[in-house]
C-alpha positions in Angstrom: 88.5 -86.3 4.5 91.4 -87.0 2.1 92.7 -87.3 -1.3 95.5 -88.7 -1.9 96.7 -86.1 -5.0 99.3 -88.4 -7.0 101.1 -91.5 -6.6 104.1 -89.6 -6.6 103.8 -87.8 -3.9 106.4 -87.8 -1.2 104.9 -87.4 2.8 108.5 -87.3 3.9 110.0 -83.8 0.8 105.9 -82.9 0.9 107.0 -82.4 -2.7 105.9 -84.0 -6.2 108.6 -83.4 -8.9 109.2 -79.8 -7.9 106.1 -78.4 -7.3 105.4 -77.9 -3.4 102.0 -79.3 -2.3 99.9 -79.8 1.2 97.7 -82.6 1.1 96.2 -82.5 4.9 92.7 -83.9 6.4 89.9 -81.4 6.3 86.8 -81.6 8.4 83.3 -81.8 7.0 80.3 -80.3 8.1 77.0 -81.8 6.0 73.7 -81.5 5.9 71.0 -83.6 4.3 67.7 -82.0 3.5 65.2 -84.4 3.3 62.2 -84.5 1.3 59.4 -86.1 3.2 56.6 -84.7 1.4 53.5 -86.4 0.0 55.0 -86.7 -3.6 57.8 -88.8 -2.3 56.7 -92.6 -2.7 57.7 -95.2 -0.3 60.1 -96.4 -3.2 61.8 -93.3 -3.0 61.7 -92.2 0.5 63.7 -96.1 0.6 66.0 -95.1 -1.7 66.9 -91.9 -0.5 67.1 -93.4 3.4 69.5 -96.4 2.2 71.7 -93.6 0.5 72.2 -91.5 3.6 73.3 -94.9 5.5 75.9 -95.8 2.9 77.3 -92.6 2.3 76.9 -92.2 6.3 79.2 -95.7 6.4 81.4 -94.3 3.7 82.6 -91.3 6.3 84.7 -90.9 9.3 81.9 -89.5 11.5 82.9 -87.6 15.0 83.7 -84.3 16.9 87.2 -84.1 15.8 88.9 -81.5 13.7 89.5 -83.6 10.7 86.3 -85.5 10.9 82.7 -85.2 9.5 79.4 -83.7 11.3 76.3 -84.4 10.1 72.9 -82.7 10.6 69.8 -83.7 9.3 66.7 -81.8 8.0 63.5 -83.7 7.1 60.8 -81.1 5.3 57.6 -81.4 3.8 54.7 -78.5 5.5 56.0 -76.1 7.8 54.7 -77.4 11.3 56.5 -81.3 9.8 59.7 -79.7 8.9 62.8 -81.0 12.3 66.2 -80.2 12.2 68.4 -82.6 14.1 71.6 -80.4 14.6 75.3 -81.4 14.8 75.7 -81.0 18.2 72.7 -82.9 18.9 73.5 -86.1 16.6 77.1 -85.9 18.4 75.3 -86.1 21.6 73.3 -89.0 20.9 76.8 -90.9 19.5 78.3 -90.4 22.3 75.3 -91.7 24.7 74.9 -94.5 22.2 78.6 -95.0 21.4 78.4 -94.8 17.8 77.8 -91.8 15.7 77.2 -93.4 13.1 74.7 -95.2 14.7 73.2 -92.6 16.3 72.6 -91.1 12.7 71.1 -94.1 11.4 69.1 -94.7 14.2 66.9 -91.6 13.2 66.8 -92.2 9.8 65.1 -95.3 10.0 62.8 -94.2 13.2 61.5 -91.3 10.8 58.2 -91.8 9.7 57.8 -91.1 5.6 54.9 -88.2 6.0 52.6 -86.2 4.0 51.9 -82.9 2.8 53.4 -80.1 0.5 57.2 -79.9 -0.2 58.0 -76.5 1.2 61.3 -76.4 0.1 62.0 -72.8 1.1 61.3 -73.2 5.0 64.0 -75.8 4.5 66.7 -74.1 3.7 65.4 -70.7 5.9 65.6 -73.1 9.5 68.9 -75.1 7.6 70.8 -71.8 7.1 69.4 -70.5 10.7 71.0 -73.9 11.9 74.6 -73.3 10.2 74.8 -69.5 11.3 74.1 -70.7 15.5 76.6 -70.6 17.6 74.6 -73.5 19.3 74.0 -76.2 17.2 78.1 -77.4 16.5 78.1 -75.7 13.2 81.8 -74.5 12.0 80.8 -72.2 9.7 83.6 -69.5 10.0 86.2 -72.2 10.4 88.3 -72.1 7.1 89.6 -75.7 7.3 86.3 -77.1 7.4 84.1 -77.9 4.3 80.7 -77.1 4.3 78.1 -79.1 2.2 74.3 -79.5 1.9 72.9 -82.3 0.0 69.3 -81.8 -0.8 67.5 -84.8 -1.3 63.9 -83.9 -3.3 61.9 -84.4 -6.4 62.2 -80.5 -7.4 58.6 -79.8 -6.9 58.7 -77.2 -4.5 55.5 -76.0 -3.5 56.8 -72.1 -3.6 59.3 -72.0 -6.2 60.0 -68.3 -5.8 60.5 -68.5 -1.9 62.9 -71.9 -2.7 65.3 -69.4 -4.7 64.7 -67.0 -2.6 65.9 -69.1 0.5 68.6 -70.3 -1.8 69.7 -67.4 -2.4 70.3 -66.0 0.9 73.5 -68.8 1.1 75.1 -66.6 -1.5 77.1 -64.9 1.4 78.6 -68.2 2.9 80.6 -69.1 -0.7 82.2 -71.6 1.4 79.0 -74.1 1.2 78.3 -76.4 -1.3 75.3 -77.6 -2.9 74.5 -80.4 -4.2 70.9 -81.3 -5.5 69.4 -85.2 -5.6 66.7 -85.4 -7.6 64.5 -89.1 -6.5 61.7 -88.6 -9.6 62.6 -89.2 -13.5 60.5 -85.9 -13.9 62.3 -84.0 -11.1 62.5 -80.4 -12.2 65.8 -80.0 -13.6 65.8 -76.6 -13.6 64.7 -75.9 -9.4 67.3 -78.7 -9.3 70.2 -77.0 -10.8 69.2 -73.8 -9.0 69.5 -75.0 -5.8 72.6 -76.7 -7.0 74.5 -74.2 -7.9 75.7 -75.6 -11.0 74.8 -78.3 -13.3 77.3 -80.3 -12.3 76.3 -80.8 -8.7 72.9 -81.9 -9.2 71.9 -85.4 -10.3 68.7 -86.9 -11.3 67.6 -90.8 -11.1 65.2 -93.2 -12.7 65.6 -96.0 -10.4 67.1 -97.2 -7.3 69.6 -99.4 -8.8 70.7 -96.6 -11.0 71.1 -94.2 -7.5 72.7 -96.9 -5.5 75.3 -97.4 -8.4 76.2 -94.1 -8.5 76.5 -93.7 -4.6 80.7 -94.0 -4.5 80.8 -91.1 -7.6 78.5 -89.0 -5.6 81.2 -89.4 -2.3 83.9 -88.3 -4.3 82.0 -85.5 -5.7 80.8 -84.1 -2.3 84.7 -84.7 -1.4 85.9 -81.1 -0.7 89.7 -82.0 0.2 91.7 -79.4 -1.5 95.7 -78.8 -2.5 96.7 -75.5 -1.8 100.5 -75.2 -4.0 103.1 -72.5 -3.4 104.5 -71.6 -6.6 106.4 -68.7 -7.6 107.2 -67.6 -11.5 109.7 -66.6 -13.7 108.2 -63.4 -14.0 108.7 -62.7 -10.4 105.3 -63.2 -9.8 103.8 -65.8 -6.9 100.3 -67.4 -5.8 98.7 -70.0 -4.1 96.4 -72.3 -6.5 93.6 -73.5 -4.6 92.4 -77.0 -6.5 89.1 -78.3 -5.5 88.1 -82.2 -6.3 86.4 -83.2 -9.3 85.4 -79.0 -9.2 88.1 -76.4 -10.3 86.0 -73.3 -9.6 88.3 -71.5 -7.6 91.4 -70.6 -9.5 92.2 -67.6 -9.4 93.7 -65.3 -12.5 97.2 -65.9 -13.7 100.2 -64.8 -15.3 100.6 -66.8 -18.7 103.8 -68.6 -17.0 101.3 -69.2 -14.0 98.8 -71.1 -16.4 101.0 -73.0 -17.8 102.6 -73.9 -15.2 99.5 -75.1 -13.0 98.2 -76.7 -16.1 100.7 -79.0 -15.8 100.2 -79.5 -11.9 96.5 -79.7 -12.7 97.2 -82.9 -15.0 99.3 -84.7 -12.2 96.1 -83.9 -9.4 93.2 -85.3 -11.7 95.5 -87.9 -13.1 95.2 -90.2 -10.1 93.1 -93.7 -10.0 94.1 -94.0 -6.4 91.9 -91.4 -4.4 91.7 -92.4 -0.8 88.9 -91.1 1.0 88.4 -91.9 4.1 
């Protein structure tokens, strides 16, 4: 993915003003966690299905460094909950000759199914899935983002095993979460849990209202980052990390830092032109 930081940035000095920056591609792996329970109604599972194939159009989808994998997990009981991995969805692009299409192709072949939403055993076998060494997953790679959008009505069946499976992510900081609620009584609060943050969940009344939203929701789950050289007055140096949309990363300053990165800060979020490819 990438994000173009400001319009007056120069590929050629790398430099805006005079404030070095690196604005590079970064890989993405994602994974959608898929509510298929029996509270889902064929409205919704629509919804949610026609959002994974536009954001899935939205992406550059492949096995290269700088592009996105994508794994699926569909989850309702335990003995209905399948995890399509990332090495198997790049198999089945490259048989078929589209990723892409290979993704899509099993999201509308899926069945809608029954039974209770055991959230919890979905993120136990997702988080098995990241941590194998077989399934494609580039977990310990640093210049790869890592991202879990869970699609559900926040009515786990076992709320106290969901956090408790949520909670075992806490030692991979490096993944996001982001939490899609498809009911307008979704439980806000297992919602933001899982999320992480109130910012990164999202609840909708409708499908027009979901569909409109689809583009902000791509540049939210944009991870593309600026990592800026700077060194102080004070003799002091760092290395800000910014995150898109997110600052939640920064880490402490001197005053001269602040106020300094502030400034930088203003000139990253100040751009109407994000490109993300």
């Amino acid at each position: 993915m990438y994000v173009q930081y400001a319009r007056e940035f120069d590929s050629k000095t790398n430099m805006v003003g005079n404030k070095c920056m690196q604005c590079k591609p970064k890989g993405t792996d994602l994974v959608f966690v898929i509510d298929d329970s029996g509270s889902i109604s064929s409205s919704e599972w629509r919804m949610m299905i026609n959002f994974m194939k536009d954001f899935i159009d939205s992406q550059k989808i492949g096995p290269d460094a700088d592009q996105m994998r994508v794994s699926l997990t569909f989850f309702s009981s335990h003995s209905k909950t399948v995890n399509y991995d990332y090495a198997v969805l790049l198999r089945n692009g490259e048989r078929q000759g589209s990723y892409k299409g290979a993704i899509k192709a099993i999201l509308s072949d899926h069945i809608h199914g029954t039974g209770r939403t055991h959230t919890d055993f979905a993120l136990e076998k997702t988080l098995q899935m990241m941590e194998s060494g077989q399934s494609g997953s580039r977990l310990h790679d640093a210049t790869v983002s890592k991202v879990v959008i869970v699609l559900t009505d926040g009515m786990s069946s076992k709320k106290h095993a969901t956090k408790i499976e949520r909670d075992q992510f806490n030692k991979y900081p490096q993944i996001t979460f982001y939490a899609i609620g498809t009911k307008k009584n979704a439980d806000d609060t297992e919602l933001r849990y899982i999320a992480g943050s109130a910012d990164r969940a999202r609840k909708y009344k409708t499908v027009s209202e979901f569909s409109r939203d689809l583009q902000d929701i791509v540049q939210m789950t944009c991870k593309s980052v600026a990592f800026v050289p700077t060194n102080f007055s004070d003799g002091t140096s760092t290395s800000v990390y910014y995150d898109y949309k997110f600052k939640l990363s920064q880490p402490k300053l001197s005053s001269a830092a602040v106020k300094q990165n502030n400034s930088l800060a203003e000139v990253v979020d100040d751009d109407d032109d994000d490109d993300i490819r």
